[in-house]
BAMIVO-338545 format. One line per field, with one value per residue: residue in one letter; residue number from 1; y negated, x, z negated of N, C-alpha, C in turn. Coordinates in steps of 0.02 Angstrom, whole numbers, plus 50000, padded with zeros to 5 digits. Each point is the difference from the previous one (the first is absolute). Layout:
BEGIN
residu <- c(a ...)
num <- c(NUM ...)
nv <- c(Y ...)
nu <- c(X ...)
nw <- c(Z ...)
cav <- c(Y ...)
cau <- c(X ...)
caw <- c(Z ...)
cv <- c(Y ...)
cu <- c(X ...)
cw <- c(Z ...)
//
This chain:
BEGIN
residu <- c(x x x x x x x x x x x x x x x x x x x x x x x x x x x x x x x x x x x x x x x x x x x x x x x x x x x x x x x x x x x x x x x x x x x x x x x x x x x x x x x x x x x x x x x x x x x x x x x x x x x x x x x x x x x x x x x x x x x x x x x x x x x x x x x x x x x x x x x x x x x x x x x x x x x x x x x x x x x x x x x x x x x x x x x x x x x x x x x x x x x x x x x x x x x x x x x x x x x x x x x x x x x x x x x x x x x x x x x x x x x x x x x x x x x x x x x x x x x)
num <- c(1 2 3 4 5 6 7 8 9 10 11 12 13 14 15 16 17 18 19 20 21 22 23 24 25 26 27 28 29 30 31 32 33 34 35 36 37 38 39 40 41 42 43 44 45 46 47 48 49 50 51 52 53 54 55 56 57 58 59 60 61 62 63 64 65 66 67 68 69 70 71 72 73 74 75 76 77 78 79 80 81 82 83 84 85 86 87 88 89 90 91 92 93 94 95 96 97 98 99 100 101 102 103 104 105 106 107 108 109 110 111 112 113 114 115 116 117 118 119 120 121 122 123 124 125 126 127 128 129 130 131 132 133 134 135 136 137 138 139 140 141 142 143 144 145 146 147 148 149 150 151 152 153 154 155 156 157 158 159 160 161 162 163 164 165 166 167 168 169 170 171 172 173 174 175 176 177 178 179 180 181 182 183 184 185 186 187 188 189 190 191 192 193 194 195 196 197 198 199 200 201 202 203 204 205 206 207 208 209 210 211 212 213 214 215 216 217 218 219 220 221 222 223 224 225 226 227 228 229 230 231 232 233 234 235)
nv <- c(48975 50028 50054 50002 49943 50040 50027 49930 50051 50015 50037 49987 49969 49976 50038 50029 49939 50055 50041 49956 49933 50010 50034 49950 49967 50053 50001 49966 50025 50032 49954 49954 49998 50016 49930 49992 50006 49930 49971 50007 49981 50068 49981 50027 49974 50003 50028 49998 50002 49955 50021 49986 50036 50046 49940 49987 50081 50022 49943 50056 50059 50040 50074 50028 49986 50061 49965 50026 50001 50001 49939 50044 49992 50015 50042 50023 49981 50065 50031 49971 50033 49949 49990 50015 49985 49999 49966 50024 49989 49972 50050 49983 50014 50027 49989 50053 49961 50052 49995 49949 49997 50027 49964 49949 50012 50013 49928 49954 49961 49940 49959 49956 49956 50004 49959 49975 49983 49991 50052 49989 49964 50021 50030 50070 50013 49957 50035 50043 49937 50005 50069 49991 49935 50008 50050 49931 50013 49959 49958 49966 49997 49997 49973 49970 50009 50028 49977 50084 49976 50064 50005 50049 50094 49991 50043 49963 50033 50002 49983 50013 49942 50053 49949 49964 49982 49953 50044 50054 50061 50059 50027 50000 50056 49943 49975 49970 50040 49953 50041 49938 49990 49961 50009 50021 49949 50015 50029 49933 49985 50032 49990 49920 50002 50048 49948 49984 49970 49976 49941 49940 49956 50016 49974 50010 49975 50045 49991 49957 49941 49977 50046 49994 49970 50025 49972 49991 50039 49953 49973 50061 50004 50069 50064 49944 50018 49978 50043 49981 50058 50014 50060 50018 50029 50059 49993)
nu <- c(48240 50043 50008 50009 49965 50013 49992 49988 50002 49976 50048 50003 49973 50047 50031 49950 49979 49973 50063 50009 50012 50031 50040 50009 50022 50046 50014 49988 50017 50059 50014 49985 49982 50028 49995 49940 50002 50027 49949 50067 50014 50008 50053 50000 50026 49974 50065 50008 50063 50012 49940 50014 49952 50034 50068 49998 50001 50057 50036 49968 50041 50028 49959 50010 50076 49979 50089 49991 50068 50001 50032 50050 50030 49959 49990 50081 49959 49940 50045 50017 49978 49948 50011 49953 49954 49997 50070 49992 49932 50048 49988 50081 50009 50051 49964 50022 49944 50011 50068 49994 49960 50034 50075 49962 49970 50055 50011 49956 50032 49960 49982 49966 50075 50013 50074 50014 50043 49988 49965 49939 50057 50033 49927 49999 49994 49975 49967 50047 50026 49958 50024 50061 49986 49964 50061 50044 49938 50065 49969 50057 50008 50078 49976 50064 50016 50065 49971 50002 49998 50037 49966 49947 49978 50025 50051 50060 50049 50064 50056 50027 50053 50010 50047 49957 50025 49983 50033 49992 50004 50069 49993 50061 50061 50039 49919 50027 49990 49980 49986 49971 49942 49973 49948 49967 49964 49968 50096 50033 49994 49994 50076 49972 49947 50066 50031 49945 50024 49984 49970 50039 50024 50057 49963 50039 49949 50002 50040 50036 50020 49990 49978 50004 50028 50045 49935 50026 50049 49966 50039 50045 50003 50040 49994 50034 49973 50022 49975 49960 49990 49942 50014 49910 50014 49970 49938)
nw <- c(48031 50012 50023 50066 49966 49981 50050 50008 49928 50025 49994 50072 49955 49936 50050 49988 50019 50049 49942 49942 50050 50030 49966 49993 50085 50003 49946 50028 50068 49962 49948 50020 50060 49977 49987 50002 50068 49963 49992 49929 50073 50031 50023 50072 50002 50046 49984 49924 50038 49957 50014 50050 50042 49980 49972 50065 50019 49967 50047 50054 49980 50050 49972 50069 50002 50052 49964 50068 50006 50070 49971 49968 50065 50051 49983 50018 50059 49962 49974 50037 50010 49992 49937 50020 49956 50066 49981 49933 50024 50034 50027 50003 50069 50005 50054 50040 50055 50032 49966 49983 50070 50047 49946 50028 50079 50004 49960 50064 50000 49977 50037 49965 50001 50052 50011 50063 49961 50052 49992 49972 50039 49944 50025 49992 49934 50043 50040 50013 49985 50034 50018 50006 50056 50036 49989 50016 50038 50041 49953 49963 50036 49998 50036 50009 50068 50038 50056 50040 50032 50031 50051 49968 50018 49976 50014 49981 50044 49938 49986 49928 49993 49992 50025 50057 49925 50052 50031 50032 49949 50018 50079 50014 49971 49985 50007 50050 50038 49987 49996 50017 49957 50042 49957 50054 49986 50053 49995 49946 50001 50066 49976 49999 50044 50032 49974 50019 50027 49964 50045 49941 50086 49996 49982 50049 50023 49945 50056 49970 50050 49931 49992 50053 49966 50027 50035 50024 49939 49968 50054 49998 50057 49970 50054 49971 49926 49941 49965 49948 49977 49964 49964 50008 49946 50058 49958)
cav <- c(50058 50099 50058 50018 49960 50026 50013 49942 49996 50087 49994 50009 49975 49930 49978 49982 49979 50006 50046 50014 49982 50070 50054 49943 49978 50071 50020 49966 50054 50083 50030 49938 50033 50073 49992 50058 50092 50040 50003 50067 50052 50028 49985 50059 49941 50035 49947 49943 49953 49972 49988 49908 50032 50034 49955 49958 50025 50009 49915 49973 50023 50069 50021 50035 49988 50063 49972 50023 49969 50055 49989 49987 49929 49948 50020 49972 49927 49979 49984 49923 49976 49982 50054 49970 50058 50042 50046 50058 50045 50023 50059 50009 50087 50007 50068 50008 49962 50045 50056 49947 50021 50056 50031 49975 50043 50066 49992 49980 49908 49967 49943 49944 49966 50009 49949 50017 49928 49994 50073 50029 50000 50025 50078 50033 50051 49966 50051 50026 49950 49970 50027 50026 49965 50023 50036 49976 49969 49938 49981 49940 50002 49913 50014 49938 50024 49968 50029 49975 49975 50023 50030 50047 50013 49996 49981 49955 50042 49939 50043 49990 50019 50039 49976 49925 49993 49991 50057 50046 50035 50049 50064 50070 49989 49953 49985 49921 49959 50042 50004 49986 50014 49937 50005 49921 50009 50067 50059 50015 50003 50095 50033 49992 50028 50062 50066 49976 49943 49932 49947 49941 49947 49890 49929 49920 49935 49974 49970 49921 50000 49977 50046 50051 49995 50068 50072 49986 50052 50047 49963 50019 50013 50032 50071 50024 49963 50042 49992 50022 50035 50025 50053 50016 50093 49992 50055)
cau <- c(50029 49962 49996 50092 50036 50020 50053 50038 50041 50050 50040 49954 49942 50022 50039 49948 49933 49950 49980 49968 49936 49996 49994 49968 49921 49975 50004 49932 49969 50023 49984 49942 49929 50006 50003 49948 50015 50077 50015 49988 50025 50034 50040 50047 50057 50050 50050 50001 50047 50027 49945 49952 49937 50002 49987 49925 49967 49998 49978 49939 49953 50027 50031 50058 50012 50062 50012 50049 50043 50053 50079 50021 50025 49923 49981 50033 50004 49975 50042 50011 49917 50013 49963 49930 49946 49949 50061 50002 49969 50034 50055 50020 50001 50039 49971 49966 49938 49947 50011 49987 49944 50001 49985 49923 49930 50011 50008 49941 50013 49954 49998 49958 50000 50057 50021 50041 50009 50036 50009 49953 49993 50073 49998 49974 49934 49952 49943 50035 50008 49927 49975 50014 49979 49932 49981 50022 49936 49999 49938 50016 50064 50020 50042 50019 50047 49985 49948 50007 49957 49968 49938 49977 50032 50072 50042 50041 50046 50036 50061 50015 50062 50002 50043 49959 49953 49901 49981 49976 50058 50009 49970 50048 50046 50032 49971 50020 49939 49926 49927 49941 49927 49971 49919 49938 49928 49959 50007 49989 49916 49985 50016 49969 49951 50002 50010 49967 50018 49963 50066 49959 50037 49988 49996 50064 49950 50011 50070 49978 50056 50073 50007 50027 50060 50036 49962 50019 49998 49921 49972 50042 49951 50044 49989 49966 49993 50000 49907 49982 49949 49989 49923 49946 49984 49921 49981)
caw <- c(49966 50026 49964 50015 50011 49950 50037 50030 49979 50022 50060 50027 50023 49992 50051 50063 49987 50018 49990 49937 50002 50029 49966 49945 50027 50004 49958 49994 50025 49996 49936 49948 50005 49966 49901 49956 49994 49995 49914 49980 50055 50015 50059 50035 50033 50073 50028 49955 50019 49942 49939 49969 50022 49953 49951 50001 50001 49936 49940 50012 49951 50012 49938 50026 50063 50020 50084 50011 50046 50031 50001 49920 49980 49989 49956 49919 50005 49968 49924 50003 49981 49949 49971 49966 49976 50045 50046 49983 50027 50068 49994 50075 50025 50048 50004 50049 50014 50019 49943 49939 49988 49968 49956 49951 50011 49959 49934 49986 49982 50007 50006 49975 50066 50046 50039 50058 50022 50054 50020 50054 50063 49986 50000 50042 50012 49954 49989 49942 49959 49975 49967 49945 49954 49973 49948 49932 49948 49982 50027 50021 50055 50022 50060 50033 50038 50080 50036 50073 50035 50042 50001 49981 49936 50028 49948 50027 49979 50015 50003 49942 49982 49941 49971 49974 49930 50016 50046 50002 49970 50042 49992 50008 49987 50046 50072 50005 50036 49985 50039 49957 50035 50002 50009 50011 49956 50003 49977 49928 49986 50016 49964 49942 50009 49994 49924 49945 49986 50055 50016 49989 50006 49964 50055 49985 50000 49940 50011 50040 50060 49961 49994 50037 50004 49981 49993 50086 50032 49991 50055 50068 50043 50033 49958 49925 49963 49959 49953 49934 50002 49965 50016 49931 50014 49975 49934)
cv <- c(50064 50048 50012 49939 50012 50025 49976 49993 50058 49998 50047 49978 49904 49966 49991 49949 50016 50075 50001 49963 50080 50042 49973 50012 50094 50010 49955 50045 50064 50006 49947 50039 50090 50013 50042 50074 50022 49989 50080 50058 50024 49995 50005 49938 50045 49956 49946 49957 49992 49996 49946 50011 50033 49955 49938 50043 50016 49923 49999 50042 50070 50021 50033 50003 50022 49972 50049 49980 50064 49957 49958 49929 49928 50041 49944 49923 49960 49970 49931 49936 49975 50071 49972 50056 50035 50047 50078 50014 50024 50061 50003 50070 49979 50076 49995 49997 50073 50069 49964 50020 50080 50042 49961 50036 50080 50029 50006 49928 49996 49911 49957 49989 50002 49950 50023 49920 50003 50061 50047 49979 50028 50082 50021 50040 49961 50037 50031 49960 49989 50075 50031 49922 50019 50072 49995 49958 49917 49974 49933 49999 49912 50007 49942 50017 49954 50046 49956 49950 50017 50022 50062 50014 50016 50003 49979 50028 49959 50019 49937 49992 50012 49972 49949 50034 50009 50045 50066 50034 50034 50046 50063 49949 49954 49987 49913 49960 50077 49975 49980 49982 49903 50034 49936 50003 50021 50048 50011 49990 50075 50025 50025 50030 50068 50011 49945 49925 49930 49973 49951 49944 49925 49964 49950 49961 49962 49978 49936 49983 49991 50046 50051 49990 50063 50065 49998 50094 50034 49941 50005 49996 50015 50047 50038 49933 50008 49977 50052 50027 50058 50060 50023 50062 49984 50051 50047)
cu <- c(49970 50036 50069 50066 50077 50079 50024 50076 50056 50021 49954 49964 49995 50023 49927 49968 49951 49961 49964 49904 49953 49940 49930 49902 49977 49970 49904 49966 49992 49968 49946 49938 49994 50014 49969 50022 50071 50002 49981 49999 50085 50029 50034 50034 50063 50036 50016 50039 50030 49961 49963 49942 49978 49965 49932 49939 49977 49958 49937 49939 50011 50016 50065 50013 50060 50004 50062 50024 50073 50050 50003 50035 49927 49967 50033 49998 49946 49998 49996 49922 49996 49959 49948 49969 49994 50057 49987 49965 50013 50051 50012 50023 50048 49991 49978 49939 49969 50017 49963 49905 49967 49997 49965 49971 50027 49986 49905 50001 49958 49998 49949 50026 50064 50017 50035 50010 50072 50057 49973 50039 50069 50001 49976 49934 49953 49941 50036 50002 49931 49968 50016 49988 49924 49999 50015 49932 49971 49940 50006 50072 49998 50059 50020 50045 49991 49941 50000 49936 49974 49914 49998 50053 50084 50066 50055 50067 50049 50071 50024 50056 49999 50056 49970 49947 49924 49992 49985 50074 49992 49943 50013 50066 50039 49959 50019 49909 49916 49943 49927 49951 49967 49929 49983 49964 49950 50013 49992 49908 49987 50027 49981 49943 49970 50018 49957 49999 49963 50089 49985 50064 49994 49978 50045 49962 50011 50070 49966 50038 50064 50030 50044 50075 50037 49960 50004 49954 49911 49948 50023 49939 50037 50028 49998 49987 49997 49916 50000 49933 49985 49965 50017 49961 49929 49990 49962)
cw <- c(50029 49934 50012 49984 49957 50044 50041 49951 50017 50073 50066 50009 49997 50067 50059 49973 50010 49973 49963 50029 50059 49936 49942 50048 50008 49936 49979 50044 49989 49919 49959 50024 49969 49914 50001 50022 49982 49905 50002 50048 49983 50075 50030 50038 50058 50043 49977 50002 49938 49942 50017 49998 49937 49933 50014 49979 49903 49964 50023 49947 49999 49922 50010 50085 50020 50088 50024 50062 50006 50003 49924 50006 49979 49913 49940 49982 49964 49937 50007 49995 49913 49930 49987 49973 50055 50046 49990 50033 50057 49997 50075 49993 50057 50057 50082 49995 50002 49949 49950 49998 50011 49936 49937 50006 49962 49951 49959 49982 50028 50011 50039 50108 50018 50024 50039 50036 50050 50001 50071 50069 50005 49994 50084 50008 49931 49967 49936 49946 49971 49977 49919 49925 49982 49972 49929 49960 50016 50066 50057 50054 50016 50057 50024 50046 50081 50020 50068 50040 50052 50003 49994 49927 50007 49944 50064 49962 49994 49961 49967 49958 49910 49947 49935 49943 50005 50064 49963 49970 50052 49983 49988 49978 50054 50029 49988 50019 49971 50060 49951 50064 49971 50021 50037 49956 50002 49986 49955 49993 50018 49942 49920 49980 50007 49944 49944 49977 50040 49990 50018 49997 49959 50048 50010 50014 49929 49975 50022 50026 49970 49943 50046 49996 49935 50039 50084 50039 50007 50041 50066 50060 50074 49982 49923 49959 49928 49961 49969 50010 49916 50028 49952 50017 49996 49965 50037)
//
């Protein structure tokens, strides 16, 4: 039994086998090791897709959880989730990614921890992204995204069909194809670091060989790969 098993009943996702065990072996990486800093946290969820992130995040203990997602069609798809005690605490936002934090930091919002679950490689100006997340207070950053493999520090430029649900929204009016940025991992680590942040990888060692099945993509060993990484503000 996992946590997502729940949407093997919904359309989308019933039709893969491999999604729900997918989302199920992440979900042991992205949100079980973070119970404790997410009870009674507050939660900035970026690029929320449908909520699901959002709702593991709330059953894991989140007192509040502000997910926002730039296409209303993935937003409304949350409704369909079952109601449990912990749905409420999810407030979806239909909202441009960089108007959406902007007008937090405007506002003064405040937040416990930030998710960026397979966002981070769907932008351009990451620095930007990471700063206006650290003026939003949040101590805790969760980052799961591709990352290039290239050597040094490096971003990996890459051109985006804006059509496809899990890409990047336009940048400008009608743009078909977007322009996004793939960090190597040294970058994200520099980046991290200049603005305060240690940066602290999972170990897939703690993947065992049978295990790797759904997770193909976070064993690539060819120009990219996708990994999970946390950073932790220093005091």
């Amino acid at each position: 039994m996992g946590f997502f098993d729940f949407l093997g009943e919904l359309p989308g996702y019933g039709e893969d086998d491999m999604a729900v065990l997918r989302l199920n072996k992440r979900h042991a990486m992205l949100i079980s090791p973070f119970v404790a800093q997410l009870n009674g946290a507050r939660v900035l969820d970026l690029g929320a897709h449908d909520g699901r992130w959002a709702y593991a995040l709330a059953a894991a203990g989140a007192a509040e959880v502000v997910a926002v997602e730039g296409r209303q069609a993935a937003v409304d798809q949350f409704a369909r989730f079952p109601d449990t005690p912990f749905k409420s605490r999810v407030q979806m936002r239909c909202a441009d990614l960089w108007q959406a934090l902007e007008a937090e930091v405007a506002a003064g919002a405040q937040y416990d921890v930030v998710a960026l679950f397979g966002i981070f490689y769907h932008v351009m100006d990451h620095v930007r992204l990471l700063q206006l997340i650290k003026r939003l207070g949040a101590p805790l950053v969760l980052i799961d995204s591709e990352f290039a493999l290239a050597k040094g520090s490096n971003i990996t430029l890459v051109m985006e069909d804006t059509a496809k649900p899990t890409n990047a929204t336009p940048q400008v009016a009608g743009q078909a194809r977007a322009i996004v940025g793939i960090p190597s991992f040294l970058a994200m680590e520099r980046m991290a670091q200049a603005l305060g942040y240690d940066c602290h990888w999972y170990d897939d060692n703690q993947l065992a060989i049978n295990d790797m099945k759904g997770l193909g993509d976070y064993f690539r060993t060819e120009r990219k790969r996708r990994a999970f990484c946390h950073l932790v503000a220093r005091d």
